[in-house]
N, C-alpha and C positions, 0 to 999 in steps of 0.2 A: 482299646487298640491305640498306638502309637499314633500320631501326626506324623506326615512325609515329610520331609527337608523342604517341598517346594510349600505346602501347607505355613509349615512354621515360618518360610521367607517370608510370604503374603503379609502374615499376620505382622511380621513386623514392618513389613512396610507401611501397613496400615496405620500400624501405631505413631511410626515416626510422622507421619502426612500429616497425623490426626495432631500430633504435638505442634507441628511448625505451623497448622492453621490456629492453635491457640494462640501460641504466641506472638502468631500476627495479631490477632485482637488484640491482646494485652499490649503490645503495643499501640496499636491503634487509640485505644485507649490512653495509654498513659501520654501519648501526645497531644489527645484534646485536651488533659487535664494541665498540662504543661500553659506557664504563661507566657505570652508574650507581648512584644510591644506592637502600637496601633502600626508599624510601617512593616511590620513581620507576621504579621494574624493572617496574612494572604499564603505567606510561606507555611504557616502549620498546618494551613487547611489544604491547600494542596498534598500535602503526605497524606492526611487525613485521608484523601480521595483516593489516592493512588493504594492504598491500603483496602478500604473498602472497595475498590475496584478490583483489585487481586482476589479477594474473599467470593467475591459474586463470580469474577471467572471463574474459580478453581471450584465453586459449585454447580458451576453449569460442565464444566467438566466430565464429575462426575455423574449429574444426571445422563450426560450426551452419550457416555461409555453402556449405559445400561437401554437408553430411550431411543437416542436420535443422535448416529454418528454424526452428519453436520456441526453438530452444535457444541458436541467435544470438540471438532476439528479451530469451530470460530474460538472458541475461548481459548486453546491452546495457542491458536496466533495473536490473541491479545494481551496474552502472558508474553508470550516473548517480545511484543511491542512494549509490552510495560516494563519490563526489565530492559529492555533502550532506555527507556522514557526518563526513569529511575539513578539507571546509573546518570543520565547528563546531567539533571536538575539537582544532581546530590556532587555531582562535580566541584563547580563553581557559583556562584551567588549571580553573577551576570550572566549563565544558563539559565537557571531560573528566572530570574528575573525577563530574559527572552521569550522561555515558554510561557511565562504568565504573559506575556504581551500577543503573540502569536496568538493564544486561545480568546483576549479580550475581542482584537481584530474580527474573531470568526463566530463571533456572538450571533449571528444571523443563519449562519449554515450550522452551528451547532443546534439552533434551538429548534430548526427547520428539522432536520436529523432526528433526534434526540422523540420527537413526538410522533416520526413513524417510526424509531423502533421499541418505544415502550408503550403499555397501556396505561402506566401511573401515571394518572389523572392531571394532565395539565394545569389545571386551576392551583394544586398547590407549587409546582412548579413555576409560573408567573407570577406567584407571593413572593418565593426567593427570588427569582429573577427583577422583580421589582425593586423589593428590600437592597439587593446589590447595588444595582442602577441609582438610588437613593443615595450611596454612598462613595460614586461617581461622580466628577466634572467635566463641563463642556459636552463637547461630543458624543462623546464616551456614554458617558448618563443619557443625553440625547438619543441616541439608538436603543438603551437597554429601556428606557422608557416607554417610548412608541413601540418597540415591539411586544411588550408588556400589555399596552391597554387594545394591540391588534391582537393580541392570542387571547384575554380576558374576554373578549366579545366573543369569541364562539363558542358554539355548541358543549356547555357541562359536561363532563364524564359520569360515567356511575359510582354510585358510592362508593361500592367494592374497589373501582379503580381510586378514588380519592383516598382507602386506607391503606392501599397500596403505594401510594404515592406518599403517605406522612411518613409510612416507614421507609421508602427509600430515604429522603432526605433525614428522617432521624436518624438511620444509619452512615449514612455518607456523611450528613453534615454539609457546612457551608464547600467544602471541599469539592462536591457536587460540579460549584459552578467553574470548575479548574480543572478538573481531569476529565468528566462526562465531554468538553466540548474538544478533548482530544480525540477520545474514540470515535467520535462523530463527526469532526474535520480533520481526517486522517492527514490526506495529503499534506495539509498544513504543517502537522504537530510534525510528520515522518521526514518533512525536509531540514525539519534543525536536529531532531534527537538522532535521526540513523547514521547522520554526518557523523555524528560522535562516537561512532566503533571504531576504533584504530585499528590500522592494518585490513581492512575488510572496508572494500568499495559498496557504496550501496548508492539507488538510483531512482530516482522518482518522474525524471522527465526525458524525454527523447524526441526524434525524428525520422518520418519516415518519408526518404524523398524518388521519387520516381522520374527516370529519365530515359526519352524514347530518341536514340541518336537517329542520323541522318542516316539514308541507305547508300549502303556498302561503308561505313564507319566502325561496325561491328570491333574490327581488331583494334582499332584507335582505343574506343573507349573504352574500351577490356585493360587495354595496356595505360590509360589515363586513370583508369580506377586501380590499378595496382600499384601505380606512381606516386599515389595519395599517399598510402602508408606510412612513409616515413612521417613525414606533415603531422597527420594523426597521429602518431608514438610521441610527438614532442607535446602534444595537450594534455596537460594532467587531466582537466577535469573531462574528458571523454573518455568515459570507464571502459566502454566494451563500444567499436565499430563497425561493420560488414559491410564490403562490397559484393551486392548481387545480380544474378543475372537473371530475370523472369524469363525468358523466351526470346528468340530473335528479335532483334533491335531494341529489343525492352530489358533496361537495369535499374538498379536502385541502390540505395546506401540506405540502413537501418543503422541508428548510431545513440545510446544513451548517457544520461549526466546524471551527476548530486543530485542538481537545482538550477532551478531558470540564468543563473548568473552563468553558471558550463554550459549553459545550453546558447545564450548570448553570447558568449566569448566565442562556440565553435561557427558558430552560425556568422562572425564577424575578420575570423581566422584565418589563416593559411590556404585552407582549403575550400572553404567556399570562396574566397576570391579566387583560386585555381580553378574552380569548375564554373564561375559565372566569366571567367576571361575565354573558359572556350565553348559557350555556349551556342554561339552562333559557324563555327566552324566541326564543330563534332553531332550538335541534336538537334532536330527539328522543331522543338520549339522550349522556351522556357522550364527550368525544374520546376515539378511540381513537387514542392514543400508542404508536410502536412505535422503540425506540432503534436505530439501525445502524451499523455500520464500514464509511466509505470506503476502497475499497482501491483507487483510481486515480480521475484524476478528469480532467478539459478545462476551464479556463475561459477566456473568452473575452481575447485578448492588448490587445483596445483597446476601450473605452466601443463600447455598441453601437447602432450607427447607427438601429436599429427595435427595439421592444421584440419579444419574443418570443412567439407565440401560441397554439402548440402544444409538444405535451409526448410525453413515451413512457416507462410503466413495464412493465417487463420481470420479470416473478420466477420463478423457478427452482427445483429444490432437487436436491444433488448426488447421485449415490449414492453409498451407501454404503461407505466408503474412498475416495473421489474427490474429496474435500474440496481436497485444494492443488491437485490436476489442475486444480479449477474456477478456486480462485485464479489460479493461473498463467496460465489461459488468459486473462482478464480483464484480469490486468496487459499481457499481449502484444497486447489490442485497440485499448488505447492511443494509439500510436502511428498505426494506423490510423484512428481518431477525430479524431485532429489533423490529417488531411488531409480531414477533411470539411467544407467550407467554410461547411457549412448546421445543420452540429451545434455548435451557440455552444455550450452548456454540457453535459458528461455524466460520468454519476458511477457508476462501479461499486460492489457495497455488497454487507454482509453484514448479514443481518438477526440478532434473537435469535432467534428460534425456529429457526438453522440455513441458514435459506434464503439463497439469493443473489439478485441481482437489478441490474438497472440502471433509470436514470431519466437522461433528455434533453431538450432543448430546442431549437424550432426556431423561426423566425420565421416561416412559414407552411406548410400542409397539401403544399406543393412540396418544403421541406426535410423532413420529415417521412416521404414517399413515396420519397425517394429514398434517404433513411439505411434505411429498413425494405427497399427489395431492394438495399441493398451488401453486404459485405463480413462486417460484426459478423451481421447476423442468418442468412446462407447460413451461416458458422462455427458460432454458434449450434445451427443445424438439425441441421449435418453430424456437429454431439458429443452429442448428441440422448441417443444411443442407448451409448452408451460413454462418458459423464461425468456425465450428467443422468438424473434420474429419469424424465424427460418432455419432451414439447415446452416451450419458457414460454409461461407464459402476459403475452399483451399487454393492456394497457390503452392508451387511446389521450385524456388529459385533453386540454383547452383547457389555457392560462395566462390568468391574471385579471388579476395585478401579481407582478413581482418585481424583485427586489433580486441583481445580477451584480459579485461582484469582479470583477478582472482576475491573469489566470492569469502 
């Protein structure tokens, strides 16, 4: 019997997958074997990593497609983080040379990281992590040291996890201590590499500020918050803005950046000095400012044909050790969001007090109705009880005026 056309596609898809993970070894490969000099052996082992870190995604991949959706979803987003990562460090030499400084910095959240999400056996992990620190100065050496002989002191792993542990770093290589503590201090590595997409806004930090005006000021501050806008259109670095309206007397501005520096610039601005000069004749008491970390976000791919009308903030709070479980899941809603045709803008977020949280945008109470019974809030529900302290809680703003990059 013949093969179908879609038969015979498969198969060469298959084929082609199977060639491009060759000859990513073979590369991998022939750049360990490649020499170079003692101020450059940092730069080949980083490839080194970034290489073997493709290879372990694109294998968990394909486990996740046949085992455990999740877990295709998480390596599919660490592929397209590494192709950021990738292009900026293969840019310029003073890229790289950043992100190698960036990851030295977060030596402490990586190595914190790194031991709740693998079981290879730490012990051989703080041999390298030593060995490195060894060939450190000052400081630098100073932290990798002491954290070194704090992880040595506890509790051995099992064997099994120790042979597990020699082949990850025999496979990774020194490259290990360069790329593993990107995946692991996200936020970090995601504020220098996402900046480096051209044409395409991306956003790691924000504000969400809540303001309860004085009674009977309602139409002032409606018309104060729609005043803003221009203000805001003149800040490059405030990618996406929203003025909203919670409920009688109660508003807010939701507003995202790059990076701590757009978040300092808006926060010293135009408009916060507009809104702190009318403080005391429009609201009953002081904004409440609350700083967050985006950790995924949608915006919209082309100018948007109707302004937006309605909104949706979501807050949460994890329990207790469920902290990345919550992250994760967030990152892998993503995708799902991008096919919501009615959800123009959405931003998952970490607050400071812990909490997590999302906020959306719809162009009317239709979009709005239909994103609240899909996909993100049923998930939602369903980890309820096994990730979350609780149901979240929803708020349901208007929009007044905003301001939308394009994603």
């Amino acid at each position: 019997m013949n093969s179908s056309p879609d038969t015979n596609t498969d198969n060469e898809i298959s084929q082609a997958f199977a060639k491009a993970l060759e000859d990513m070894r073979v590369l991998g490969q022939q750049i360990i074997d490649t020499s170079a000099s003692t101020d450059q052996v940092w730069f080949r082992n980083l490839l080194v990593g970034i290489i073997g870190s493709a290879l372990k995604d694109h294998h968990n991949v394909q486990i996740g497609i046949e085992k455990f959706i999740p877990l295709a979803a998480w390596a599919t987003r660490n592929l397209l983080e590494l192709r950021i990562v990738t292009s900026y460090v293969l840019k310029s030499g003073s890229n790289a040379s950043q992100f190698k400084s960036e990851l030295i910095i977060d030596v402490k959240e990586f190595y914190e990281n790194i031991t709740k999400s693998t079981v290879a056996g730490h012990k051989k992990l703080v041999e390298r992590l030593r060995d490195f620190g060894e060939q450190q100065q000052g400081p630098v050496r100073d932290r990798y040291i002491k954290l070194a002989d704090t992880e040595a002191a506890k509790q051995p792993q099992t064997e099994i996890a120790d042979k597990e542990a020699e082949a990850c770093v025999g496979t990774i290589g020194e490259g290990i201590l360069y790329w593993l503590p990107a995946r692991a201090a996200h936020n970090r590595s995601r504020k220098r590499t996402e900046q480096f997409v051209e044409g395409v806004y991306m956003v790691t930090r924000g504000l969400l500020v809540r303001l309860e005006c004085q009674h009977g000021k309602d139409s002032e501050v409606e018309e104060f918050l729609r005043s803003a806008l221009p203000l805001v259109e003149s800040e490059p670095a405030t990618v996406a803005w929203f003025a909203i309206r919670f409920g009688r007397s109660e508003y807010g501005i939701f507003d995202v950046f790059p990076d701590d520096a757009g978040r300092a610039a808006h926060l010293t601005g135009p408009v916060a000095q507009a809104l702190m000069a009318r403080v005391a004749d429009l609201f009953a008491e002081p904004p409440d400012i609350q700083k967050l970390d985006v950790l995924a976000f949608k915006l919209p791919k082309a100018p948007l044909s109707t302004p937006d009308t309605k909104a949706l903030l979501l807050r949460f709070a994890a329990k207790s050790g469920n902290e990345d479980g919550v992250e994760q899941f967030l990152f892998s809603m993503q995708p799902v969001v991008e096919e919501e045709i009615d959800t123009k803008a959405w931003f998952a977020i970490r607050l400071e007090q812990g909490e997590f949280g999302i906020f959306d945008t719809f162009p009317d109470q239709g979009g709005r109705f239909k994103h609240l019974t899909g996909h993100v809030p049923r998930e939602l529900a369903k980890h309820a009880l096994s990730l979350l302290g609780g149901l979240p809680d929803p708020e349901l703003p208007s929009v007044l005026a905003e301001k939308v990059g394009l994603g």
